[in-house]
C-alpha positions in Angstrom: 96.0 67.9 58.2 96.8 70.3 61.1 94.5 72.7 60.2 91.7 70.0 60.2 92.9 68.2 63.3 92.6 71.6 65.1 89.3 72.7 63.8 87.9 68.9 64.7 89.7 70.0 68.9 87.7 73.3 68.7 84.5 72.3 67.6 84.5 69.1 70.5 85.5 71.5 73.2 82.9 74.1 72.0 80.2 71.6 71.9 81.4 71.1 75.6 80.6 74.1 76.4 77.3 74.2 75.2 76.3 71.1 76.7 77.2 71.5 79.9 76.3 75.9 80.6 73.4 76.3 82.9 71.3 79.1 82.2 68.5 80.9 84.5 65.7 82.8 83.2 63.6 85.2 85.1 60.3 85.4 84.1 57.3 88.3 86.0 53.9 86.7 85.1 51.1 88.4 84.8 47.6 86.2 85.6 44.5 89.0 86.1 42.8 86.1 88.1 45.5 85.2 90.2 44.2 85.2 94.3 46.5 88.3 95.9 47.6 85.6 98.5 50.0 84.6 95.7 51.5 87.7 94.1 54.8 87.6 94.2 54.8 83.7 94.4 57.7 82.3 93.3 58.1 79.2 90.8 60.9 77.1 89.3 60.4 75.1 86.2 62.7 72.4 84.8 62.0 70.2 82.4 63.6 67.8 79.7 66.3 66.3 81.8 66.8 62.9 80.1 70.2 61.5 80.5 71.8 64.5 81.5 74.2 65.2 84.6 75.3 68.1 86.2 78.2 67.0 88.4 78.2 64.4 90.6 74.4 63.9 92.3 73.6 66.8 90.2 75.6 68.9 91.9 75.8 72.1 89.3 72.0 72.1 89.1 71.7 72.3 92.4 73.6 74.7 93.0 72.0 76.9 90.6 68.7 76.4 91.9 69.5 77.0 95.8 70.3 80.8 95.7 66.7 81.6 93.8 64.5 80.5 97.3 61.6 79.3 95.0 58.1 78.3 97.0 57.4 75.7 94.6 59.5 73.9 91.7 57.7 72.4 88.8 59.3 70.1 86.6 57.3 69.2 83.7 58.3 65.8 82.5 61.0 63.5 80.7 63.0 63.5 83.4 64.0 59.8 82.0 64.9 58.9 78.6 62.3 56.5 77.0 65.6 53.9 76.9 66.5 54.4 80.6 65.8 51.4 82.8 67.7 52.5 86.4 65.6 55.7 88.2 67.8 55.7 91.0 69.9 59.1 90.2 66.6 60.8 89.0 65.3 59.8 92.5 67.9 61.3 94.2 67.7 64.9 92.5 64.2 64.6 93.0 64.9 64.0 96.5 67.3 67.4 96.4 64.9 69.4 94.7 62.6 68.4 97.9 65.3 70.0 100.6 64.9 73.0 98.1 61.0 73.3 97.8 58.3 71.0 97.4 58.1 69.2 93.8 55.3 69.1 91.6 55.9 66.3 88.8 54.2 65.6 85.5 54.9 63.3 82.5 56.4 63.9 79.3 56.3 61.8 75.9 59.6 59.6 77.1 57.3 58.2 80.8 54.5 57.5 78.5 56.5 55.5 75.9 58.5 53.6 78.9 55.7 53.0 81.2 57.1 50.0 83.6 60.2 51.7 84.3 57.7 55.3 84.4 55.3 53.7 87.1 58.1 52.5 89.8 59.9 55.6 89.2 56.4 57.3 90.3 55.9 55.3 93.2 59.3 55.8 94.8 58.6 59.8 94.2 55.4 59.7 95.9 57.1 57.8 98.4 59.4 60.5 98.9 56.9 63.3 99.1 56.9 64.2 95.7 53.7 65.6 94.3 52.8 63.3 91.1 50.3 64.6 88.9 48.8 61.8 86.0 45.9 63.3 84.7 45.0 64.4 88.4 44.8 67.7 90.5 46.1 68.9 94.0 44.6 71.6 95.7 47.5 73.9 96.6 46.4 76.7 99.5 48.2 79.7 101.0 46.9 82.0 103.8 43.8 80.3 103.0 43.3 81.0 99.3 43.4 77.8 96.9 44.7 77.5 93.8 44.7 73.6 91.9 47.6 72.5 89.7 46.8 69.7 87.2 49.4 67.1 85.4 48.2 66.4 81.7 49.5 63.1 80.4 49.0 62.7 77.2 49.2 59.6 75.4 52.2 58.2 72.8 50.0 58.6 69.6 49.5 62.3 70.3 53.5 62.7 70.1 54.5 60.5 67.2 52.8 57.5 64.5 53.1 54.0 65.8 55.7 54.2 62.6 58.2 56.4 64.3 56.4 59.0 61.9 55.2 62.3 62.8 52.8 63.4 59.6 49.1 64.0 60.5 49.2 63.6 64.4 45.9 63.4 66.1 45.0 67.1 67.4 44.6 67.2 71.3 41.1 68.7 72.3 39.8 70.6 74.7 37.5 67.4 75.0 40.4 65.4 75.1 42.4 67.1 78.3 38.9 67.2 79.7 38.5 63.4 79.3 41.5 63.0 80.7 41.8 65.7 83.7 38.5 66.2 84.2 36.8 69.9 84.0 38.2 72.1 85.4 37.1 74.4 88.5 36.2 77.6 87.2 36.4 79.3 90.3 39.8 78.8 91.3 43.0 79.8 89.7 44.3 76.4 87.6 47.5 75.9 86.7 48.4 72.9 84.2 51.0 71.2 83.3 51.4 70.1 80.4 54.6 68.6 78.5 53.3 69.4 75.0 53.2 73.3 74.9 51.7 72.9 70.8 48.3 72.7 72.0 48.2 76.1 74.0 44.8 76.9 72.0 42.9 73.9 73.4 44.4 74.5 77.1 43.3 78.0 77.3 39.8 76.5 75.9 40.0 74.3 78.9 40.0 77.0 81.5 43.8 76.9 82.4 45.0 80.5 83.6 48.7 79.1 83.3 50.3 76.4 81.5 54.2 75.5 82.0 55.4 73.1 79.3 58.6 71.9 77.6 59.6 69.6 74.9 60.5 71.7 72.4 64.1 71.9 73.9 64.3 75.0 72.9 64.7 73.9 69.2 67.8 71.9 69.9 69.8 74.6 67.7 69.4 78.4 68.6 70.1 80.8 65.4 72.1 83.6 67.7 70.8 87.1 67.7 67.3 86.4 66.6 67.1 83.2 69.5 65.1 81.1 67.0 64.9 77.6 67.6 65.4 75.5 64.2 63.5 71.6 65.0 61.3 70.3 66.9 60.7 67.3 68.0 58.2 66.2 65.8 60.8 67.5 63.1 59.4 70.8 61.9 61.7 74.0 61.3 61.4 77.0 63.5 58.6 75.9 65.3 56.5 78.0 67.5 56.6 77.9 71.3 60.3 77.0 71.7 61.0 79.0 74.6 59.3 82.2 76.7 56.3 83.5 78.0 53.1 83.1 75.3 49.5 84.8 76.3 45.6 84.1 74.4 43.0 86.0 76.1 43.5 85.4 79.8 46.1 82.7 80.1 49.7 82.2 79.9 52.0 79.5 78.8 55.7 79.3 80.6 58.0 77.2 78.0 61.1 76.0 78.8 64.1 75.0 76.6 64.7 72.2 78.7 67.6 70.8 80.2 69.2 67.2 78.5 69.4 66.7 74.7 72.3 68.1 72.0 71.9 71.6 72.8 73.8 74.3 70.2 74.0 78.1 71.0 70.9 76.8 73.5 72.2 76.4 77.3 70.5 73.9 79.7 67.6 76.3 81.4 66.2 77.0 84.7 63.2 78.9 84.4 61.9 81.1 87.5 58.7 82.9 87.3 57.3 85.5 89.8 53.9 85.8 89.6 51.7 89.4 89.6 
């Protein structure tokens, strides 16, 4: 009875641990048709938040991300929980991340399916300065070189049935993201975010030179050594794309493992990229 009483202590206090470590992850991206204006350029992905705090107003997370100086932070959507109805907290770290750099914000599965709550948590962020992308584009520009940056939000049925089911998903389409974000500029550098990063094929057929995604939460388990994540989402074993830097012909896809969920041998991530 001992024995099991102390096994039952450890394995609370170790599943603490691994719900409440912050990791950061340094990423150099290479993009051959990056503007030279932004070599060097310095990016901060988060995504996945849900219901997850670091310390009081998000204390731990921001005191992570304050010593990296990014220029830009992206965070690439489910920053509520499909279930969540008050937005005031994720306001306010969206309001920190602002003091930091601007904010760049795009939808994940969990806005789509809780779209009330999902549309006045929008217009406060917009309110606040916050960069909202929903199927749109914003022209970012530096020492007078442009590059445009484009929020995909995809629709519930592309993420799961209408019967909680996940068999035989629709497939999103290059004609699909172009339906919904329009075409894409082929002379500038576009960057896309996108929650889903399963459809990496159809984004590079877009004309996206870099994709930053989540979602995949970095396959909620993490087999040590080999850093394999075992589900997905959409419940499927060692998925692809569960965390890293991916490449098909000229783009690049930056995934991140996330930040909220049941996380095991998988720490809470903060991804920063440097761009060549």
């Amino acid at each position: 009875m001992k024995i099991a009483i102390i096994i039952a202590v450890l394995l609370i206090v170790f599943l603490i641990i691994e719900n409440t470590r912050i990791s950061v992850t340094r990423y150099r991206v290479t993009c051959r048709s990056l503007p030279k204006e932004f070599r060097g350029f310095r990016i901060l992905h988060l995504s996945d938040l849900h219901t997850k705090r670091f310390g009081k107003d998000y204390e731990r997370l921001i005191s992570k991300i304050k010593p990296l100086h990014p220029d830009i932070i992206f965070f690439t959507g489910d920053l509520i929980s499909r279930h969540e109805k008050k937005t005031a907290r994720k306001v306010l770290l969206m309001k920190r991340l602002m003091k930091i750099a601007p904010v760049y914000y795009s939808l994940g599965n969990h806005e789509v399916d809780n779209k009330e709550v999902t549309q006045s948590l929008c217009e406060e962020l917009i309110a606040c300065g916050v960069h909202v992308l929903v199927n749109s584009k914003e022209i970012l520009e530096r020492e007078n070189q442009k590059i445009e940056i484009y929020g995909l939000a995809l629709e519930s049925y592309f993420y799961k049935n209408p019967d909680g089911s996940f068999k035989n998903l629709p497939p999103v389409t290059r004609a699909e993201i172009t339906e919904l974000c329009g075409k894409n500029d082929d002379v500038l550098f576009s960057i896309l975010l996108a929650h889903s990063p399963l459809p990496f094929d159809e984004y590079e057929k877009w004309g996206a030179d870099l994709v930053f995604s989540g979602h995949m939460h970095g396959g909620v388990i993490r087999i040590p050594i080999s850093h394999k994540g075992v589900l997905s989402p959409e419940r499927v074993f060692f998925p692809d794309f569960t965390e890293g830097v991916f490449r098909k012909f000229g783009a690049n896809m930056v995934v991140s493992r996330g930040l909220g969920k049941l996380r095991i041998f998988n720490p809470s991530e903060i991804v920063l990229v440097s761009l060549k």
